[in-house]
FIVEXFI-206553 format. One record per atom (N, C-alpha, C, O): atom name; x, y, z; residue in one letter; residue number from 0. Coordinates in Angstrom, 3 decimals, padded with zeros to 6 digits. Layout:
N
+------+----------+----------+----------+------+-----+
| site |       px |       py |       pz | code | pos |
+------+----------+----------+----------+------+-----+
|   CA |        X |        Y |        Z |    a | NUM |
...
+------+----------+----------+----------+------+-----+
***
This chain:
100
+------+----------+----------+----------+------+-----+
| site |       px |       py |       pz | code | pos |
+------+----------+----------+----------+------+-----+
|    N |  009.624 | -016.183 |  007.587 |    x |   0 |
|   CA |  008.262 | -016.308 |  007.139 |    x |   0 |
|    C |  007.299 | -016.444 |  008.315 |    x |   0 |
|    O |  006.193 | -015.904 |  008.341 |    x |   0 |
|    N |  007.772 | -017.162 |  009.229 |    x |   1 |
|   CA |  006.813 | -017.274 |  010.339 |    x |   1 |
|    C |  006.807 | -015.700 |  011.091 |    x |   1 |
|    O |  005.702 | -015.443 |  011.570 |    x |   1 |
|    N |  007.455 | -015.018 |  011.208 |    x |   2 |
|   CA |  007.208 | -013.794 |  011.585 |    x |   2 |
|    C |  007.086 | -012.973 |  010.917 |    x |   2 |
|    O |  007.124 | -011.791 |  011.260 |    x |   2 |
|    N |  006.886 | -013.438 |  009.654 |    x |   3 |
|   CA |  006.003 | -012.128 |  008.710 |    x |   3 |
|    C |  004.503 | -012.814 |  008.792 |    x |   3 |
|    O |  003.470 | -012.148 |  008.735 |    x |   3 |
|    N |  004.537 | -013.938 |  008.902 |    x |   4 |
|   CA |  002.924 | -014.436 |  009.090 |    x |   4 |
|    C |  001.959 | -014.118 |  010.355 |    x |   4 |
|    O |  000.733 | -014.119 |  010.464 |    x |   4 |
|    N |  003.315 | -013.767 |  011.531 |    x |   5 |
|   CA |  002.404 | -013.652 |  012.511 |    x |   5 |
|    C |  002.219 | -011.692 |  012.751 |    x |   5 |
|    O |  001.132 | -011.183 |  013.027 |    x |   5 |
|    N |  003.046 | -011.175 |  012.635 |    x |   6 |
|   CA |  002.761 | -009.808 |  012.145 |    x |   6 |
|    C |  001.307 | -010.033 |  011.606 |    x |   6 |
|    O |  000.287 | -009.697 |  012.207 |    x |   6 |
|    N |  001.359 | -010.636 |  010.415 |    x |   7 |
|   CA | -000.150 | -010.131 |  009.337 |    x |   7 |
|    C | -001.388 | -010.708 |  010.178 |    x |   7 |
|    O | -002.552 | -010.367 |  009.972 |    x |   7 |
|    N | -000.932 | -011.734 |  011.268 |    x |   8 |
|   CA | -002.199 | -012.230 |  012.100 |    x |   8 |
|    C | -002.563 | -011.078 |  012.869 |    x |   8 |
|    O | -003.702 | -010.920 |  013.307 |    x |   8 |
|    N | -001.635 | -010.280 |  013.041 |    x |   9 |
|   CA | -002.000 | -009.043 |  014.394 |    x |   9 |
|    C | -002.475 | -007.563 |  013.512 |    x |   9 |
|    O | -003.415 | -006.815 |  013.783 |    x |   9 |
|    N | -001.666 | -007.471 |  012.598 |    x |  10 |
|   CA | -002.067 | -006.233 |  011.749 |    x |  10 |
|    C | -003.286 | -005.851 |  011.171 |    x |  10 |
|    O | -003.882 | -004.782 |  011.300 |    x |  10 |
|    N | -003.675 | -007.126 |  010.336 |    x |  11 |
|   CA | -004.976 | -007.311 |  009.663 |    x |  11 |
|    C | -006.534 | -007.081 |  010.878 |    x |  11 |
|    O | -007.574 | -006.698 |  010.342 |    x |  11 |
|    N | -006.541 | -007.273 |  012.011 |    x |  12 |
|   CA | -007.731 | -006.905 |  012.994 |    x |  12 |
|    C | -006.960 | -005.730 |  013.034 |    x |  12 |
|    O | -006.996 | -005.413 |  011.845 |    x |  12 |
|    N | -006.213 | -004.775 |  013.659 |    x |  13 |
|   CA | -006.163 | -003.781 |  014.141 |    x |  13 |
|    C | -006.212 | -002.592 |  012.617 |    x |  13 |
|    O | -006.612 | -001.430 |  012.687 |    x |  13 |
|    N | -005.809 | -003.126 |  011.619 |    x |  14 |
|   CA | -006.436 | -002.075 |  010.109 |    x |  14 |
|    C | -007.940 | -002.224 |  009.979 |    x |  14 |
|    O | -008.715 | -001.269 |  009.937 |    x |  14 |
|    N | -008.318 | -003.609 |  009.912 |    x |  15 |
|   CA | -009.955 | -003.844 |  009.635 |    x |  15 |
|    C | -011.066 | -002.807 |  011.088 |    x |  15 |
|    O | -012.148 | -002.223 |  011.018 |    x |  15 |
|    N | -010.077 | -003.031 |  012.234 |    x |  16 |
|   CA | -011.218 | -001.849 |  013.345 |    x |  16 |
|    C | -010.766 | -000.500 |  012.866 |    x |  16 |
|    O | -011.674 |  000.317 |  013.028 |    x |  16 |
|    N | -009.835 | -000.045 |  012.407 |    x |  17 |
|   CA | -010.003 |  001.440 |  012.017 |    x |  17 |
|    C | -010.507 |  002.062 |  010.720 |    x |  17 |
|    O | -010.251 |  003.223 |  010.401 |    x |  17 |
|    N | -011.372 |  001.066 |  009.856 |    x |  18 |
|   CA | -012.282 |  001.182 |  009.230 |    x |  18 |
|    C | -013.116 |  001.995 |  008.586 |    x |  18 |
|    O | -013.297 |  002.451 |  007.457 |    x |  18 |
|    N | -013.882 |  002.061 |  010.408 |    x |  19 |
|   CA | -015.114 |  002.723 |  010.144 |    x |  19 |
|    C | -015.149 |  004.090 |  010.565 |    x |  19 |
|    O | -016.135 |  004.824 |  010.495 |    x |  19 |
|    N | -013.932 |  004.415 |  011.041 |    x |  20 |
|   CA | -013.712 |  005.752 |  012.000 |    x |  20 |
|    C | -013.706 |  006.769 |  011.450 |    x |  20 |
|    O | -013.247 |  006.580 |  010.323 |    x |  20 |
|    N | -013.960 |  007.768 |  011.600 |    x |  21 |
|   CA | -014.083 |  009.155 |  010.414 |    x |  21 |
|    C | -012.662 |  009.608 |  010.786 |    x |  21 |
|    O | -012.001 |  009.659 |  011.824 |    x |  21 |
|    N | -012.526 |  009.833 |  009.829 |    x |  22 |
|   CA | -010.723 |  011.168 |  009.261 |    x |  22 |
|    C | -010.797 |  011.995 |  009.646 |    x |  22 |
|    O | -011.843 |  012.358 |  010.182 |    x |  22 |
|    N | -009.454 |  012.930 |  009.562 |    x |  23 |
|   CA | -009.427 |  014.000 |  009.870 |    x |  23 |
|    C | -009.178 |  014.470 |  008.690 |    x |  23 |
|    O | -008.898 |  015.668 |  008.674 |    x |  23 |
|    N | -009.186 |  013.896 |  007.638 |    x |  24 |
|   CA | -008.519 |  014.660 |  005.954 |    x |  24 |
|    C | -007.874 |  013.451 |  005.175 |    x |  24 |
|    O | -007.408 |  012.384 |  005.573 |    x |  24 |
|    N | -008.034 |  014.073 |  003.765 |    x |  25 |
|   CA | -007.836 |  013.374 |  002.813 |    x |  25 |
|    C | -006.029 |  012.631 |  003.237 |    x |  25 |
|    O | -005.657 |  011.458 |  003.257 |    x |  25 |
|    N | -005.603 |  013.356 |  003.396 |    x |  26 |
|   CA | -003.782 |  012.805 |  004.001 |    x |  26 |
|    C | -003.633 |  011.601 |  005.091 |    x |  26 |
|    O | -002.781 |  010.716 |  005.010 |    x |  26 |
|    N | -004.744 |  011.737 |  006.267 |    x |  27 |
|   CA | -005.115 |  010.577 |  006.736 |    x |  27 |
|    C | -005.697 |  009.499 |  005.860 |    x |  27 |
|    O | -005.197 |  008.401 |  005.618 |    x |  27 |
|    N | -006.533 |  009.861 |  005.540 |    x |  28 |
|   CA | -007.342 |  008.458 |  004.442 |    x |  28 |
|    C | -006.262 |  007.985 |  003.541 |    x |  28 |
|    O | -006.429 |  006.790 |  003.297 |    x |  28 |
|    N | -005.204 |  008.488 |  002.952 |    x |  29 |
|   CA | -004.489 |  008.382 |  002.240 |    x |  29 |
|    C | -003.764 |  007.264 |  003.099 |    x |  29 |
|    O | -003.904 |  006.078 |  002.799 |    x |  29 |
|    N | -002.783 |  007.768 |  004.455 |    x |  30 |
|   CA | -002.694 |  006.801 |  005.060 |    x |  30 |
|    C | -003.148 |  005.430 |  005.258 |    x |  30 |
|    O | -002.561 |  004.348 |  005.269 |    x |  30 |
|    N | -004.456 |  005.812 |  005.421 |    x |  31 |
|   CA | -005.084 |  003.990 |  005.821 |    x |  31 |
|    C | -004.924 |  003.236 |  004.920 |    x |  31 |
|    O | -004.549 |  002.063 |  004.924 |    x |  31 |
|    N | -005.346 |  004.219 |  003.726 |    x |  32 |
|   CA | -005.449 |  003.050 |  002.485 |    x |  32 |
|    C | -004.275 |  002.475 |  001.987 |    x |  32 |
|    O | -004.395 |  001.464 |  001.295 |    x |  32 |
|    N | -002.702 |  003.120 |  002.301 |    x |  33 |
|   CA | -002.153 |  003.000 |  002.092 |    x |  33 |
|    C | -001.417 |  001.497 |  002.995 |    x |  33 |
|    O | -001.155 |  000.406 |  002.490 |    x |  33 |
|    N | -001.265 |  001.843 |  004.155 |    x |  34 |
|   CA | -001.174 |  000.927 |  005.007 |    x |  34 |
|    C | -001.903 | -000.744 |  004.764 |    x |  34 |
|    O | -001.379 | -001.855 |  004.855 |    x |  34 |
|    N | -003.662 | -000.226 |  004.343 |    x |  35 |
|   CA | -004.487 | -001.417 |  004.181 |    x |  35 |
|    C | -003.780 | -002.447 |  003.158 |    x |  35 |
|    O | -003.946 | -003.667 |  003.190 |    x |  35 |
|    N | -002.678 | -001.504 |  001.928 |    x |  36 |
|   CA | -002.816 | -001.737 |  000.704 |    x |  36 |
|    C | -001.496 | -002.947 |  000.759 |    x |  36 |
|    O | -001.435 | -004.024 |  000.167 |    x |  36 |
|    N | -000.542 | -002.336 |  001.666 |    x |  37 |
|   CA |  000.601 | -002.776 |  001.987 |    x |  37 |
|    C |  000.563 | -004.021 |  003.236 |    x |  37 |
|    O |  001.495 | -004.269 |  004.001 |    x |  37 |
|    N | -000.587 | -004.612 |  003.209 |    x |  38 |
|   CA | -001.347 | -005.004 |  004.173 |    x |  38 |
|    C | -001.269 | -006.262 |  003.350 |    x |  38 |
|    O | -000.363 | -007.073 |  003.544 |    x |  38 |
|    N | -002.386 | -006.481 |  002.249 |    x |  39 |
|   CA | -002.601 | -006.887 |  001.054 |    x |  39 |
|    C | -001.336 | -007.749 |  000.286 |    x |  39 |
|    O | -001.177 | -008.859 | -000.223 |    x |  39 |
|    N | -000.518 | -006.469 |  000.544 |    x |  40 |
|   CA |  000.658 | -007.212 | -000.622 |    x |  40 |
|    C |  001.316 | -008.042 |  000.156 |    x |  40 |
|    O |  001.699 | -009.082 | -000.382 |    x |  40 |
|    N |  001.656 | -007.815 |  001.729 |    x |  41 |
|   CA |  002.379 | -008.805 |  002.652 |    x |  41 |
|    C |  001.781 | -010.434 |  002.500 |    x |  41 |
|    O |  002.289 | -011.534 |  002.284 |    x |  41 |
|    N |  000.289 | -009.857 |  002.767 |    x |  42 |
|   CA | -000.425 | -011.481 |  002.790 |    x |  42 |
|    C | -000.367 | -012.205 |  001.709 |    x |  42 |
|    O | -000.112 | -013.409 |  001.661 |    x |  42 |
|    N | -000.633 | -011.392 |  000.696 |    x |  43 |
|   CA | -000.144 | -011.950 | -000.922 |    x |  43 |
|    C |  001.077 | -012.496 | -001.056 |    x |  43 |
|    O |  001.067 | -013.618 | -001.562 |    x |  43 |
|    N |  002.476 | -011.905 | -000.663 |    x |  44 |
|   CA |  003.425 | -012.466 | -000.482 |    x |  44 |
|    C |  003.358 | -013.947 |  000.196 |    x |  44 |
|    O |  003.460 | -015.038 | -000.365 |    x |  44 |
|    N |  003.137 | -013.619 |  001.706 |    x |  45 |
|   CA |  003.325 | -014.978 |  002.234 |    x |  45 |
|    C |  002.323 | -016.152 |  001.669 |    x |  45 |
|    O |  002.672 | -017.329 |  001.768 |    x |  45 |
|    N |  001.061 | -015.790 |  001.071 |    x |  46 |
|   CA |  000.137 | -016.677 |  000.567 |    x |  46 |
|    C |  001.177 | -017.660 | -000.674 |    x |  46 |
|    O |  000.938 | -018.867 | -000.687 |    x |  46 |
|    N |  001.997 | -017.271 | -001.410 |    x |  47 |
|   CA |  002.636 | -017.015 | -002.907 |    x |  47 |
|    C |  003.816 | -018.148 | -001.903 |    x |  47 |
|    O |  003.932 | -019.364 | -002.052 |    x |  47 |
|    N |  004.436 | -017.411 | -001.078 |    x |  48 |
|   CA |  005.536 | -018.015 | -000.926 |    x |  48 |
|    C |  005.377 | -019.339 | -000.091 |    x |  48 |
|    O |  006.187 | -020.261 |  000.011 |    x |  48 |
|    N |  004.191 | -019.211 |  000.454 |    x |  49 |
|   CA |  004.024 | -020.695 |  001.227 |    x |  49 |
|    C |  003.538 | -021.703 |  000.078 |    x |  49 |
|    O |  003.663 | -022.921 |  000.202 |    x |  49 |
|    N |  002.959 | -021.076 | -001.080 |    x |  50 |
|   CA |  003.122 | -021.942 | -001.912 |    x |  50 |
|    C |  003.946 | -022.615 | -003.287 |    x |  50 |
|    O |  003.697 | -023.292 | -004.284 |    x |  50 |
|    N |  004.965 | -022.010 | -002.684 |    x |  51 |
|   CA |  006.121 | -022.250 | -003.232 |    x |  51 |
|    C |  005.987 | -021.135 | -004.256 |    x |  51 |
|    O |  007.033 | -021.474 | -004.810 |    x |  51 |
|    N |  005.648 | -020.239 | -004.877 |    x |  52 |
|   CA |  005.835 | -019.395 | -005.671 |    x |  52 |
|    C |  006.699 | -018.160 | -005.712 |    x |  52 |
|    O |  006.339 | -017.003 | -005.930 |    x |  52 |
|    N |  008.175 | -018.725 | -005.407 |    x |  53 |
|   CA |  008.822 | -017.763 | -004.983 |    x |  53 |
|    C |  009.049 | -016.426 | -006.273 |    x |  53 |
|    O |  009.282 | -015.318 | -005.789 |    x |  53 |
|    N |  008.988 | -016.503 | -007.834 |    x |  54 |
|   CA |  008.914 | -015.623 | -008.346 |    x |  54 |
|    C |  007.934 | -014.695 | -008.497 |    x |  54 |
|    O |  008.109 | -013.563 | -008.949 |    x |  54 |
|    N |  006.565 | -015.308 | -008.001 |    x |  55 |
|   CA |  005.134 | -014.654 | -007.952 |    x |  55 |
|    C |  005.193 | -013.394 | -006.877 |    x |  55 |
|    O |  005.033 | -012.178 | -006.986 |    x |  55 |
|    N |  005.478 | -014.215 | -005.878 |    x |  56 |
|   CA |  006.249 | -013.562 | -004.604 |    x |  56 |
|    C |  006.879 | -012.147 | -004.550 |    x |  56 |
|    O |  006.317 | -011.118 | -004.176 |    x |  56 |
|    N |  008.256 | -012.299 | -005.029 |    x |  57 |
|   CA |  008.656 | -011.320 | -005.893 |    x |  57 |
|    C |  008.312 | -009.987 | -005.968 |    x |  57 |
|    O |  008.694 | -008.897 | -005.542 |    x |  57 |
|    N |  007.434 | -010.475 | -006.677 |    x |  58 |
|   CA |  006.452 | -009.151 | -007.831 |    x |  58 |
|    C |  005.834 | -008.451 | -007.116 |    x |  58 |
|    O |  005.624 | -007.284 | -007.444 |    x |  58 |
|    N |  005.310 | -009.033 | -005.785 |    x |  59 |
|   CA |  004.557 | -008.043 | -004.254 |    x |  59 |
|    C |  005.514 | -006.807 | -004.201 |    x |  59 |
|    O |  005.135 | -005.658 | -004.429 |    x |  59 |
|    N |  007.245 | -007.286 | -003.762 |    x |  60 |
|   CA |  007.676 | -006.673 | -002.753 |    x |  60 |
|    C |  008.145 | -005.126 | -003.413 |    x |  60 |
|    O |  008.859 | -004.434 | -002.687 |    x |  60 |
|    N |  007.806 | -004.649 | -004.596 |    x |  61 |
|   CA |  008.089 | -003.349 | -005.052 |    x |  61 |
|    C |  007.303 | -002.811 | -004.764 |    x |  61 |
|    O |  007.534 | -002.027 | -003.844 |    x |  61 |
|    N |  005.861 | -002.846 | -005.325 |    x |  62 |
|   CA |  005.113 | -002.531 | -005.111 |    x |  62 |
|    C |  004.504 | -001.873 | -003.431 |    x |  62 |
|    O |  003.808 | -000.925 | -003.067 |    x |  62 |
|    N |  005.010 | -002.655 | -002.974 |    x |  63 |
|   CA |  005.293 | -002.873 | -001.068 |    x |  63 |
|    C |  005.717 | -001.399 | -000.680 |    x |  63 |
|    O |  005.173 | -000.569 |  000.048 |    x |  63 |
|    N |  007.013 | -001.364 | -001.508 |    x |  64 |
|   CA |  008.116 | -000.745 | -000.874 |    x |  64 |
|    C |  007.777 |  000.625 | -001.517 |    x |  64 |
|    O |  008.142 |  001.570 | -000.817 |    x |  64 |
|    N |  007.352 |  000.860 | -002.326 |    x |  65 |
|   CA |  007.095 |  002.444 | -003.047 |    x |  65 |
|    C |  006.021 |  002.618 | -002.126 |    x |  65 |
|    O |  006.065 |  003.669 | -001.485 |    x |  65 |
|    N |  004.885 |  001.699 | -001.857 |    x |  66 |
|   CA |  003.796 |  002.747 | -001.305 |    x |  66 |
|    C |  004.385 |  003.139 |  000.097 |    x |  66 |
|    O |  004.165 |  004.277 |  000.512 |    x |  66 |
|    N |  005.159 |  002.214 |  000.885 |    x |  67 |
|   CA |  005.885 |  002.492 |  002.328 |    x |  67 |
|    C |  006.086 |  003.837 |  002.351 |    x |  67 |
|    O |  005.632 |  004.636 |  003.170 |    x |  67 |
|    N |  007.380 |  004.233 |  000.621 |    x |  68 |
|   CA |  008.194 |  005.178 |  001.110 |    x |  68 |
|    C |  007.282 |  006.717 |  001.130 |    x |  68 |
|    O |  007.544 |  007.744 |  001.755 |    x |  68 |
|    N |  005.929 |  006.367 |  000.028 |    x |  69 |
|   CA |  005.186 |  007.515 | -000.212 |    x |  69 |
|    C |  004.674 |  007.372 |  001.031 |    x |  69 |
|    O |  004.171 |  008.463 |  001.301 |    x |  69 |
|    N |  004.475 |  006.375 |  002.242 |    x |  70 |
|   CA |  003.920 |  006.861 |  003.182 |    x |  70 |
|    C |  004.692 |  007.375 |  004.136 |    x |  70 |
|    O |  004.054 |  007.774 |  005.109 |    x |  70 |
|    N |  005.929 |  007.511 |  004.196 |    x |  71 |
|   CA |  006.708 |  007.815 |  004.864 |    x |  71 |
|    C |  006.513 |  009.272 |  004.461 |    x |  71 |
|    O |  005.874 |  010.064 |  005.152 |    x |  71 |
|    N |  006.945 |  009.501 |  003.606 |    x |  72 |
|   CA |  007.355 |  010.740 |  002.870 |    x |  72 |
|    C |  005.919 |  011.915 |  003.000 |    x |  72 |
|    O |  005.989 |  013.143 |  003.048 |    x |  72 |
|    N |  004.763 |  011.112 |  003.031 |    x |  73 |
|   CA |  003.503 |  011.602 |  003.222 |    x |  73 |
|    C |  003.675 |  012.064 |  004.849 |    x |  73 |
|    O |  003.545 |  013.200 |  005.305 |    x |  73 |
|    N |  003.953 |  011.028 |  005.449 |    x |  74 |
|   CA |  004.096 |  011.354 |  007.033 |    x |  74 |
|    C |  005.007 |  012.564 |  007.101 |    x |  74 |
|    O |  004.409 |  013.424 |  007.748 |    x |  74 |
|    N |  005.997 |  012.929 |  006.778 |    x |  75 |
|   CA |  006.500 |  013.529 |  007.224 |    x |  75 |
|    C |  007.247 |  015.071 |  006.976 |    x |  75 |
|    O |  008.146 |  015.748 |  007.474 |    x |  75 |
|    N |  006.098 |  015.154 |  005.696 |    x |  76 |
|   CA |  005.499 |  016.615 |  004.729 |    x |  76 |
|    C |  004.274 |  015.952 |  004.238 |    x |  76 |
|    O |  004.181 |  015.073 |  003.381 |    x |  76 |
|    N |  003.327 |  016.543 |  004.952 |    x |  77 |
|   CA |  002.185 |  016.067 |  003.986 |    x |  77 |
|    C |  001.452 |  016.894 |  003.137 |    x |  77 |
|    O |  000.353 |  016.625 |  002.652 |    x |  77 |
|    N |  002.207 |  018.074 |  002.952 |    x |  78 |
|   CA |  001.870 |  018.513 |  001.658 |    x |  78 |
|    C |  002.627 |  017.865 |  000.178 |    x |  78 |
|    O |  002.816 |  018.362 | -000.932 |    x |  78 |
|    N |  002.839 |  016.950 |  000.586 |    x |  79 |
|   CA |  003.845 |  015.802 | -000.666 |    x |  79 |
|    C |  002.560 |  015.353 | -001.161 |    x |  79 |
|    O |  002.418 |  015.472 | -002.378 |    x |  79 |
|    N |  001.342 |  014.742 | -000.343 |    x |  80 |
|   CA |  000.236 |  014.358 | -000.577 |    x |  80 |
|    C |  000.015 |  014.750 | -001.784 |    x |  80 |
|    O |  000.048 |  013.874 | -002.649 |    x |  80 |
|    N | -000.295 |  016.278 | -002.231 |    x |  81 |
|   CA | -000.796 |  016.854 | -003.307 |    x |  81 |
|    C |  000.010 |  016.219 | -004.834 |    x |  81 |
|    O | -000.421 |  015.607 | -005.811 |    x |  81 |
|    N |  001.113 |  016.631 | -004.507 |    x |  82 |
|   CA |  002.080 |  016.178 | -005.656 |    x |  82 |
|    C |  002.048 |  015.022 | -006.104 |    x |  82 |
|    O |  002.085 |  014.732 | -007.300 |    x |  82 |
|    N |  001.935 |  013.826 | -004.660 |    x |  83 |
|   CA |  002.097 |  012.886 | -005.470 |    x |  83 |
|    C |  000.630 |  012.072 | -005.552 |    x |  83 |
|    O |  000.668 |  010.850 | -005.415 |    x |  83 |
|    N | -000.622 |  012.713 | -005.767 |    x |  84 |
|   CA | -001.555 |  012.494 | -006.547 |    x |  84 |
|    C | -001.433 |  013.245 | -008.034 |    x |  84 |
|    O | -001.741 |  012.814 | -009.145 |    x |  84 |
|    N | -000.910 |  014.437 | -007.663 |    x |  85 |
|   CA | -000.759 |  015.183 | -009.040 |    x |  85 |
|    C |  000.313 |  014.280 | -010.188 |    x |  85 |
|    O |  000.180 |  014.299 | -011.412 |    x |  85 |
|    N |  001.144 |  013.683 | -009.585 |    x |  86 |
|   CA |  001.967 |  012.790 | -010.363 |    x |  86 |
|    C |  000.926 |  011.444 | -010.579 |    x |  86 |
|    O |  000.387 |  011.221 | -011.663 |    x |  86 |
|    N |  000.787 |  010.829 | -009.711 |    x |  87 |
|   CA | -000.637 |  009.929 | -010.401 |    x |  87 |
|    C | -001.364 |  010.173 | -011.005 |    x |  87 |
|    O | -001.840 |  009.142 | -011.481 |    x |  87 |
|    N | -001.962 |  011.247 | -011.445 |    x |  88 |
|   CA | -002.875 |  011.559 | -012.386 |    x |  88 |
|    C | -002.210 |  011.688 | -013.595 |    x |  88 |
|    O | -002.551 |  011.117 | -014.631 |    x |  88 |
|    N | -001.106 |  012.558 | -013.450 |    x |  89 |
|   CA |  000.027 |  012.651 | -014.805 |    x |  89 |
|    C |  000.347 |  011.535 | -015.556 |    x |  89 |
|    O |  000.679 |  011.568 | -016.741 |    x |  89 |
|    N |  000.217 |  010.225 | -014.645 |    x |  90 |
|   CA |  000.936 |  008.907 | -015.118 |    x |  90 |
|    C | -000.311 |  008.140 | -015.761 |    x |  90 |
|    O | -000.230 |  007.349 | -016.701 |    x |  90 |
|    N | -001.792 |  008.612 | -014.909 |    x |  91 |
|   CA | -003.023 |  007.449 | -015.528 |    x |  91 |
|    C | -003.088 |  008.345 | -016.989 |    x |  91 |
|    O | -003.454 |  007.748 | -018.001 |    x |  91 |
|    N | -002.772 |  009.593 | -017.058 |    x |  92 |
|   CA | -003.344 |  010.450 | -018.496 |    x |  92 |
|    C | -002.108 |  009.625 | -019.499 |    x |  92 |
|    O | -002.211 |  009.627 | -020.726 |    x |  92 |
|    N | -000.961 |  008.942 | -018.782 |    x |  93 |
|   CA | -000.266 |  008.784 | -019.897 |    x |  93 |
|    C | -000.436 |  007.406 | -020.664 |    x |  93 |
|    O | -000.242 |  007.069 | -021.832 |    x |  93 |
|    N | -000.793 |  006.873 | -019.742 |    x |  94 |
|   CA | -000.993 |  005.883 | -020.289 |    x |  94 |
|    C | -002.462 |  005.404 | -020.521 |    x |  94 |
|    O | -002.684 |  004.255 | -020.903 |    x |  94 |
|    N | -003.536 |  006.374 | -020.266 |    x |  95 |
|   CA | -004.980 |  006.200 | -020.954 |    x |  95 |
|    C | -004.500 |  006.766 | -022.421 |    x |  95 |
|    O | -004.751 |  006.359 | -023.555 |    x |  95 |
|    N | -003.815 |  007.720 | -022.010 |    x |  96 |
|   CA | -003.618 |  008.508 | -023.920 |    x |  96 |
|    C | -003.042 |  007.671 | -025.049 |    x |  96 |
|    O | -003.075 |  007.977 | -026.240 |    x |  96 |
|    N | -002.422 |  006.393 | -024.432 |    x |  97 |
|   CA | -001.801 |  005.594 | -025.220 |    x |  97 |
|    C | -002.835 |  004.749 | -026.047 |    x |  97 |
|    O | -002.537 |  004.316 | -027.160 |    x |  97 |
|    N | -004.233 |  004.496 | -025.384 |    x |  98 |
|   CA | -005.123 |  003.870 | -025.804 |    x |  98 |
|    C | -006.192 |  004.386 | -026.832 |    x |  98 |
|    O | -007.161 |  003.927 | -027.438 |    x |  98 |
|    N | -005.561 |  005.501 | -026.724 |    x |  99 |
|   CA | -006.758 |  006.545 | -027.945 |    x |  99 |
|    C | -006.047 |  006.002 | -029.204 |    x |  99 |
|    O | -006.419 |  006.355 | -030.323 |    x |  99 |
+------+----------+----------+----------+------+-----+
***
């Protein structure tokens, strides 16, 4: 825990300065946000687990781990990018349609 805490002390300034910087394309932005997002769930974790909430905890680290692998997988075809927005969209229509 202490070295997932101090990671998020160093990570969190060096995501927050690349910010403001203009992209080179939607596949980059995809990146950041992705990174920012997984950013989020770490601190959430350790926030959860320092307070004893180890099942709350938990519930971060999937979430964690799918966006990693789509960023991996983004990195290293990023024409995957397309698809797997096209599959996100497939998944919000399915479950907005449930609400009609």
């Amino acid at each position: 825990m202490v070295l997932l805490s101090d990671l998020l002390a160093e990570l969190e300034p060096a995501i927050n300065s690349l910010g403001a910087r203009v992209t080179k394309g939607v596949e980059e932005m995809y990146c950041f946000n992705a990174a920012r997002y997984i950013n989020k769930a770490v601190d959430g974790f350790v926030v959860l687990r320092e307070n004893h909430c180890v099942d709350s905890a938990k519930l971060l680290v999937r979430p964690a781990l799918e966006t990693m692998l789509r960023l991996k997988a983004v990195q290293a075809q990023p024409a995957l990018f397309y698809r797997i927005l096209f599959t996100d969209a497939l998944e919000d229509d399915q479950w907005l349609s449930a609400l009609e």
